[in-house]
PAKE-837066 format. One record per atom (N, C-alpha, C, O): residue number from 1; residue in three letters; x, y, z. Coordinates in pm, whole numbers, plus 32768, in hexadecimal, padded with zeros to 4 digits. Each point is the difference from the previous one (the first is absolute). Example, Ala and Ser with C-alpha at 12.3 -4.5 7.8 and 13.67 -1.06 7.14 Angstrom:
BEGIN
1  ala  8527  7DC7  830C .
1  ala  7FA7  8077  8000 .
1  ala  805A  8078  8000 .
1  ala  8068  7FFE  8042 .
2  ser  7F75  806B  7F76 .
2  ser  8052  8077  8006 .
2  ser  7FB3  806D  8049 .
2  ser  8033  806F  8011 .
// end
This chain:
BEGIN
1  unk  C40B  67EB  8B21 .
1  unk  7F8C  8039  7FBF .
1  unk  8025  8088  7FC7 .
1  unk  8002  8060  804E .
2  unk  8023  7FB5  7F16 .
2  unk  8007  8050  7FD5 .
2  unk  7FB6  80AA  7FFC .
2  unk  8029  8074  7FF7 .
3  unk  7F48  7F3E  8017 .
3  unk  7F9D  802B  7FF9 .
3  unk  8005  8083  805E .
3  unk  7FD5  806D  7FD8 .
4  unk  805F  7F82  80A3 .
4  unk  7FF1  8066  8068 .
4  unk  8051  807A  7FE4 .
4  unk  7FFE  8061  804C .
5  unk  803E  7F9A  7F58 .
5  unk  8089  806D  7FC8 .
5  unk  7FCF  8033  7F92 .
5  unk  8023  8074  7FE9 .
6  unk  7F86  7F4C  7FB9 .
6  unk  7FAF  800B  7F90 .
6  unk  7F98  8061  805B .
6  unk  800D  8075  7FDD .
7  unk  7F9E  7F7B  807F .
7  unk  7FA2  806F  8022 .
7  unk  8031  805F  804C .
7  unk  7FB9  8064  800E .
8  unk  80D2  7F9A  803A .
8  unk  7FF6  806F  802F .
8  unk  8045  8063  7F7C .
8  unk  8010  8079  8012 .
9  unk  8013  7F48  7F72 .
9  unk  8027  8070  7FAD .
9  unk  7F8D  8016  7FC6 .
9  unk  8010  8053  7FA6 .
10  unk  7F7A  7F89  8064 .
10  unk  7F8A  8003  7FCA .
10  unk  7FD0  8072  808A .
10  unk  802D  806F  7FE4 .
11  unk  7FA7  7F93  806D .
11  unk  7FFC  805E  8065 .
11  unk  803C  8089  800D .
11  unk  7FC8  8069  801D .
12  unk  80A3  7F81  7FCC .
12  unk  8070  807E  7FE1 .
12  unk  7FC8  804F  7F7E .
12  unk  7FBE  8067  800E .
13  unk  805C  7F6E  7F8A .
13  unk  7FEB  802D  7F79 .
13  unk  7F92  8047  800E .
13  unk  8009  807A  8005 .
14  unk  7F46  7F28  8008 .
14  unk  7F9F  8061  8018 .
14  unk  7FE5  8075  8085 .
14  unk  7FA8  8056  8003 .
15  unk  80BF  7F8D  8067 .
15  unk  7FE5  804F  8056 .
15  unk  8057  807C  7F9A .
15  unk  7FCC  806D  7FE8 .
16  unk  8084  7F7D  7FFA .
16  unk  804A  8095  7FF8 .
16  unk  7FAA  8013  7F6F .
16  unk  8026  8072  7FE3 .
17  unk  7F93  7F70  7FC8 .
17  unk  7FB8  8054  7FCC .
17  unk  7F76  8024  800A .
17  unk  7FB9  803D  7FB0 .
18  unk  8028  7F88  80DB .
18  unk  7F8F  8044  803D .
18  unk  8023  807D  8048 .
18  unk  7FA7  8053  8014 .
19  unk  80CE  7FC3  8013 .
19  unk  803A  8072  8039 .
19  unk  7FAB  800B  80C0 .
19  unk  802B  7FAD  8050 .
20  unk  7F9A  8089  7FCC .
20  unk  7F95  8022  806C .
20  unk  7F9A  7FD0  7FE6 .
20  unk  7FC0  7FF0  8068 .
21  unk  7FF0  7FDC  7F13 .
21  unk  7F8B  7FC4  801E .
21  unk  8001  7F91  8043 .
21  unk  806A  7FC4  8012 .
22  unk  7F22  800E  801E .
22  unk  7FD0  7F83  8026 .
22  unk  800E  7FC0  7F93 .
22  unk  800D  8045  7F9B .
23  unk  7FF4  7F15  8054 .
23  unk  8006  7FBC  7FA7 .
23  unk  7F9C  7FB6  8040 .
23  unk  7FFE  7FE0  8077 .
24  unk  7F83  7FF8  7F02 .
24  unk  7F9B  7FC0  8018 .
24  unk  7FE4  7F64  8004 .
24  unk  7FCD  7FAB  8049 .
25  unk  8087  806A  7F16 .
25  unk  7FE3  7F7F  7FA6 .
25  unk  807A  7FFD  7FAC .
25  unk  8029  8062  7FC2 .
26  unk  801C  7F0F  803D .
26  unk  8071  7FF4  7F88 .
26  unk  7FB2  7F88  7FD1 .
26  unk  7FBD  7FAD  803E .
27  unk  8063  8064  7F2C .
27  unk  8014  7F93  7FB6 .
27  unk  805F  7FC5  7FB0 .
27  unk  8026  8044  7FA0 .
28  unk  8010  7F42  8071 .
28  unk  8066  7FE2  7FBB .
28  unk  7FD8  7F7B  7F8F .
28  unk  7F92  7FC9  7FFB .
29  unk  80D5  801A  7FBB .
29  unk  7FF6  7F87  7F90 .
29  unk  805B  7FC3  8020 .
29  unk  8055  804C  802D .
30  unk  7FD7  7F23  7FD7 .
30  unk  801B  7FAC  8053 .
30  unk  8013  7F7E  7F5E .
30  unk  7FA1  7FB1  7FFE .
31  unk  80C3  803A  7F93 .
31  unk  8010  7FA2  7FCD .
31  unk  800E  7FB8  8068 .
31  unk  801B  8016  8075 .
32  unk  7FBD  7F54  7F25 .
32  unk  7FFE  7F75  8038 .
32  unk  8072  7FD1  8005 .
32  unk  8020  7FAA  8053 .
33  unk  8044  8093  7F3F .
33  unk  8087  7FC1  801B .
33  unk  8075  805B  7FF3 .
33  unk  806E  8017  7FCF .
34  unk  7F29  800E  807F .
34  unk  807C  8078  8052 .
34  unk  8062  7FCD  8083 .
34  unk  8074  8020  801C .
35  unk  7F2E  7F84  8026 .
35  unk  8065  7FA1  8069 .
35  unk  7FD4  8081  8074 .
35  unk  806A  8026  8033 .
36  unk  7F3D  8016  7FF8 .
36  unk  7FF5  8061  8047 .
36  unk  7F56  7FB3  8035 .
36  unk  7FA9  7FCD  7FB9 .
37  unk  8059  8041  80B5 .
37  unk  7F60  7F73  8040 .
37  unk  7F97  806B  8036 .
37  unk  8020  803B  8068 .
38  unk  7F89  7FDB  7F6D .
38  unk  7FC7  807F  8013 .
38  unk  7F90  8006  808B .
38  unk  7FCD  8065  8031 .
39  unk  8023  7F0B  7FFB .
39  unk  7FCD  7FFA  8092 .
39  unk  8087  803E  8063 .
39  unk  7FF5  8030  8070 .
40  unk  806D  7FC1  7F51 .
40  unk  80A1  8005  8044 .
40  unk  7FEC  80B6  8023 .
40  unk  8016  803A  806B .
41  unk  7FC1  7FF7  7F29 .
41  unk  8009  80AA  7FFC .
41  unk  7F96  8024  8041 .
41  unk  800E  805C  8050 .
42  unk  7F72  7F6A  7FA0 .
42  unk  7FB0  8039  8055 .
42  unk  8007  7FD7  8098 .
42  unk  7FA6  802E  8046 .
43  unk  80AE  7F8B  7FF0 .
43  unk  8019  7FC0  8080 .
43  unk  804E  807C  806A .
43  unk  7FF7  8026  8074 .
44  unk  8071  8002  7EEC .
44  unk  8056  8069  803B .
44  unk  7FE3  8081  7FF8 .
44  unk  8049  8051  803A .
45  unk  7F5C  7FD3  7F89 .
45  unk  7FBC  807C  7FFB .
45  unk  801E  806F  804B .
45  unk  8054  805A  8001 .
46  unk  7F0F  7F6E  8065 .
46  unk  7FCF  8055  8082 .
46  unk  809C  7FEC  8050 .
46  unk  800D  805E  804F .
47  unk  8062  7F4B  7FB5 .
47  unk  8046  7FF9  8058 .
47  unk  805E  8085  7FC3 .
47  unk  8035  8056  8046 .
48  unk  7FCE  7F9F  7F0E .
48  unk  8059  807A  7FEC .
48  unk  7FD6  807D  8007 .
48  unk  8050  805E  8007 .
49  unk  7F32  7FB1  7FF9 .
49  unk  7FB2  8072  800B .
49  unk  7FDF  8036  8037 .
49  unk  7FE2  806E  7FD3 .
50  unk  8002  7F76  80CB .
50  unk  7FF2  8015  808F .
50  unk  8074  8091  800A .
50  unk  8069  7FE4  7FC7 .
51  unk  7F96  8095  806C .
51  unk  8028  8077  8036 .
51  unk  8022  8064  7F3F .
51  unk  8052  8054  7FD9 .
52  unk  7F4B  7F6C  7FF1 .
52  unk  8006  8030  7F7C .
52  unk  7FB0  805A  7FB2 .
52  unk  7FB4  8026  805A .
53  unk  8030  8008  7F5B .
53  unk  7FA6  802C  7FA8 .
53  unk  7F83  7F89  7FEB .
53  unk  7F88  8013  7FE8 .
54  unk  80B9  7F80  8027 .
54  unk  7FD3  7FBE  7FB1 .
54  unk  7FC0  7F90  8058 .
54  unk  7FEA  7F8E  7FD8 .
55  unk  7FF6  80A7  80B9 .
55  unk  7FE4  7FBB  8054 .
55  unk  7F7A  7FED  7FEC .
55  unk  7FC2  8060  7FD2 .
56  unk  7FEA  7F0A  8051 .
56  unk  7F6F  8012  7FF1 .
56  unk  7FDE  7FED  7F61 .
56  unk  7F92  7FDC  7FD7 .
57  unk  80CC  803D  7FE5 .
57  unk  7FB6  7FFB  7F62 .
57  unk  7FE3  7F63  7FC2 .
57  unk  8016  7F9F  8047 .
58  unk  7FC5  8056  7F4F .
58  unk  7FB6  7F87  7FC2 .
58  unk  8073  7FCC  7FA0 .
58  unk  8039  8043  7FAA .
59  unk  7FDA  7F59  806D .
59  unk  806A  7FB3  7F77 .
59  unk  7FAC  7FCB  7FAA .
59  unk  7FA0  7FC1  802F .
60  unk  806E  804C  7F35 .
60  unk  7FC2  7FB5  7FBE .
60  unk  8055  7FC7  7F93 .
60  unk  8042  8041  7FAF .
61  unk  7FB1  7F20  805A .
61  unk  8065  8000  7F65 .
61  unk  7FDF  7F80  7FCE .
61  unk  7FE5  7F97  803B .
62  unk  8026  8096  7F15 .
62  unk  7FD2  7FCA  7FAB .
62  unk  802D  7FD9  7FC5 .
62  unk  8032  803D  7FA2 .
63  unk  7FDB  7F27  8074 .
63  unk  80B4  7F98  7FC5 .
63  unk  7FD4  7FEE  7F54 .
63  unk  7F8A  7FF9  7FDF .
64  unk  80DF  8002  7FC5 .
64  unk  8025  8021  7F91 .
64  unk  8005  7F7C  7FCC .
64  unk  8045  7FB4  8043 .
65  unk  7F8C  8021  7F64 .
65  unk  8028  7F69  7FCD .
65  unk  807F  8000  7F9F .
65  unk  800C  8061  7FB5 .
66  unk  8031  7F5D  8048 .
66  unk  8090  7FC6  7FB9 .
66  unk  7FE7  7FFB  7F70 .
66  unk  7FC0  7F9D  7FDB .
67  unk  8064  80BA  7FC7 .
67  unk  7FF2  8019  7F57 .
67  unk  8086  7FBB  7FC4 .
67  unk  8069  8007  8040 .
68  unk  7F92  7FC7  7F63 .
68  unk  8094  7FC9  7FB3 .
68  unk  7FC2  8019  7F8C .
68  unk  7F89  7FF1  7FE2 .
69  unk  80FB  804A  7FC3 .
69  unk  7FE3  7FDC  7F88 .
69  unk  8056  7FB6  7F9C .
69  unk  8074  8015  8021 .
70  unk  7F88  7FA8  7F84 .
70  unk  8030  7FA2  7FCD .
70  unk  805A  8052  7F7F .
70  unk  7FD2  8040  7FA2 .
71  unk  80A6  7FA9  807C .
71  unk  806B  8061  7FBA .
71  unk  7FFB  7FAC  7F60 .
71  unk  8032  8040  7FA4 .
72  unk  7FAE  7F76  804A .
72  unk  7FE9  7F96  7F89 .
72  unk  7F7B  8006  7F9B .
72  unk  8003  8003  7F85 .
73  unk  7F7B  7FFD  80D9 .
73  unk  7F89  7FFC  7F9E .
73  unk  7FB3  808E  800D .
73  unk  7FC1  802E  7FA1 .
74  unk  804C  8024  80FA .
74  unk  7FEB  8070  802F .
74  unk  7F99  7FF1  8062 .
74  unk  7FED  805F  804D .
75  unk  7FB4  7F13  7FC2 .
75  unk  7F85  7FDB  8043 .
75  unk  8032  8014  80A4 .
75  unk  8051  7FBA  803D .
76  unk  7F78  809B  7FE7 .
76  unk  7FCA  801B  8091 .
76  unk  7FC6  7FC0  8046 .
76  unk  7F8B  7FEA  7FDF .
77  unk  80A0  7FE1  808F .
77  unk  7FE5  7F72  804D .
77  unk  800A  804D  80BB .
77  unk  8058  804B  8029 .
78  unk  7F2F  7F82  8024 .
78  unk  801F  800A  8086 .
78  unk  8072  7FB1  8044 .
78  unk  8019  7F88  7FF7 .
79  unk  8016  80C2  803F .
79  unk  8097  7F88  8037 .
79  unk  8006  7FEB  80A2 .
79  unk  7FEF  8064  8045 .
80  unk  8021  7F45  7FE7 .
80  unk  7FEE  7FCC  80A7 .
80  unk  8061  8034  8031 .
80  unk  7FEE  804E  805D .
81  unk  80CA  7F8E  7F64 .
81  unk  8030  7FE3  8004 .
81  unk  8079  8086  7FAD .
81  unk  7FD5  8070  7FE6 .
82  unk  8087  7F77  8008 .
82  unk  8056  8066  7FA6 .
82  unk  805D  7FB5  7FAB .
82  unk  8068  8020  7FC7 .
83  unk  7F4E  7F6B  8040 .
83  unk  803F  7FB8  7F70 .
83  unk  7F89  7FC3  7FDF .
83  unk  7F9E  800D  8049 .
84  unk  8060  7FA0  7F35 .
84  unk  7F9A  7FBC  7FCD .
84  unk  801E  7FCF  7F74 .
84  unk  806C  8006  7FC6 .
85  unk  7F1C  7FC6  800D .
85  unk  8036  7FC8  7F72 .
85  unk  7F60  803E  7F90 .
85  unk  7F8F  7FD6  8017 .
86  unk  808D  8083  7F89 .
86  unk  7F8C  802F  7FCB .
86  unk  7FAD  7F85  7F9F .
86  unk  803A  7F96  7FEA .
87  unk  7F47  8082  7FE4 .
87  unk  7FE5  7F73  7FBF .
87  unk  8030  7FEC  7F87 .
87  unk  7FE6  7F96  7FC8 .
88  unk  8057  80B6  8008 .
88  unk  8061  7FD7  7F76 .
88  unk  8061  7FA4  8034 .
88  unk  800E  7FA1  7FB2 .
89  unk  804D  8056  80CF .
89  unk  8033  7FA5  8007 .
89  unk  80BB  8084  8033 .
89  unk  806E  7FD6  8024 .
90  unk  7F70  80A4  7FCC .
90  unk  8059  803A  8009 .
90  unk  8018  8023  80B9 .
90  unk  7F94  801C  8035 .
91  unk  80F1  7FE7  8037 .
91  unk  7FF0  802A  8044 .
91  unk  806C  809C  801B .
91  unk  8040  8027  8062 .
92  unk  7FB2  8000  7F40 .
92  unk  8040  8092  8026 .
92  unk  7F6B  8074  7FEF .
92  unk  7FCA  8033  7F9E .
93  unk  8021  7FD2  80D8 .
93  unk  7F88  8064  8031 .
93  unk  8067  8085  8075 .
93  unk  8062  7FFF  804A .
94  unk  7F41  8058  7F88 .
94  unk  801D  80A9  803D .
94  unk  7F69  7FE7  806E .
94  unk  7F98  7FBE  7FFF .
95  unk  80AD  80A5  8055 .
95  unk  7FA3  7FE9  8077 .
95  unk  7FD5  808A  8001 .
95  unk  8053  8054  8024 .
96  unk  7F28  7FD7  7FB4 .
96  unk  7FC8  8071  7FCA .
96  unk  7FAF  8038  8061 .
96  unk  7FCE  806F  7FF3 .
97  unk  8024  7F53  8064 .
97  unk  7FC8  802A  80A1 .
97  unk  7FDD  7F58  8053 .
97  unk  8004  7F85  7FF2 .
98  unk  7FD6  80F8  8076 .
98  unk  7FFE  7F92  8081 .
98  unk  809E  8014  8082 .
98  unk  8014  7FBD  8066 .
99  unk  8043  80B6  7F63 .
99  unk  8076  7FEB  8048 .
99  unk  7FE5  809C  804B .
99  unk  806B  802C  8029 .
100  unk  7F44  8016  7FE9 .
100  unk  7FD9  806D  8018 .
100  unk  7FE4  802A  8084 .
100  unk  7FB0  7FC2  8046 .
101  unk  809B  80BE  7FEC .
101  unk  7FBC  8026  8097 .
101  unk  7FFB  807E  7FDC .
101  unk  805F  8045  7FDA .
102  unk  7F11  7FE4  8033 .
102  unk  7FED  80AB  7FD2 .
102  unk  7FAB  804B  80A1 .
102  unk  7FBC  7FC0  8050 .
103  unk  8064  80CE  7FB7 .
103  unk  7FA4  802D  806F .
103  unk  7F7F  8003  7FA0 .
103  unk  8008  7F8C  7FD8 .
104  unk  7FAB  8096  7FFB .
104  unk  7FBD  8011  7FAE .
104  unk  7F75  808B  8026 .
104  unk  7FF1  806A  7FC4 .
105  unk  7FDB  7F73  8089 .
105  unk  7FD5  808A  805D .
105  unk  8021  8016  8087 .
105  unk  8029  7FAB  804F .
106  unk  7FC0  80D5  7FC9 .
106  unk  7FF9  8016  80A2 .
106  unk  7F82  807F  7FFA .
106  unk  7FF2  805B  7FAF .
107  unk  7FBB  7F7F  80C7 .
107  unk  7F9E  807E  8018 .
107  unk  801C  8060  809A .
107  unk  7FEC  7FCD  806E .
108  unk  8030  808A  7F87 .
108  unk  7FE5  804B  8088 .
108  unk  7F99  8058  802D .
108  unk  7F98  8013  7FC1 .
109  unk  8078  800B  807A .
109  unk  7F62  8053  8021 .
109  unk  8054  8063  805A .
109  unk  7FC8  805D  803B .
// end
């Protein structure tokens, strides 16, 4: 489980730029095909967060849907997947999101 190495650098990062505050609330973004399982991160959380800043605080995250765009006609298509076939019939698509892990906020008090 990748995932557990993924939050504690997620833990780390916002603790050290919370410095001494408490950390309340993180929010993160979480693409779909990112290959990163976001019940997986919030599982590991509180376990990475425990003797932290960041102990007690709220996870919130808001998974990203999969964008391609079609290097051929330019039409922008949701993608499941990181391949596909656009409806012109072309399959060379750019993956324009959805591969994304951002902190995106943190609140302290």
């Amino acid at each position: 489980m990748h995932e557990l190495g993924i939050t504690e650098n997620i833990v780390a990062i916002v603790s050290e730029r919370a410095g001494e505050q408490k950390v309340c609330r993180v929010k993160l973004e979480i693409g779909k095909l990112s290959a990163i399982v976001p019940d997986a991160v919030r599982f590991c959380f509180d376990i990475c967060a425990k003797d932290t800043v960041l102990e007690g605080a709220v996870l919130e995250i808001d998974e990203i849907d999969g964008l391609g765009k079609c290097n051929s006609c330019g039409k922008e298509m949701l993608l499941s997947l990181l391949a596909g076939t656009c409806e012109c019939g072309c399959r060379d698509l750019k993956c324009i999101a959805g591969q994304e892990l951002l902190i995106k906020e943190m609140e302290v008090v």
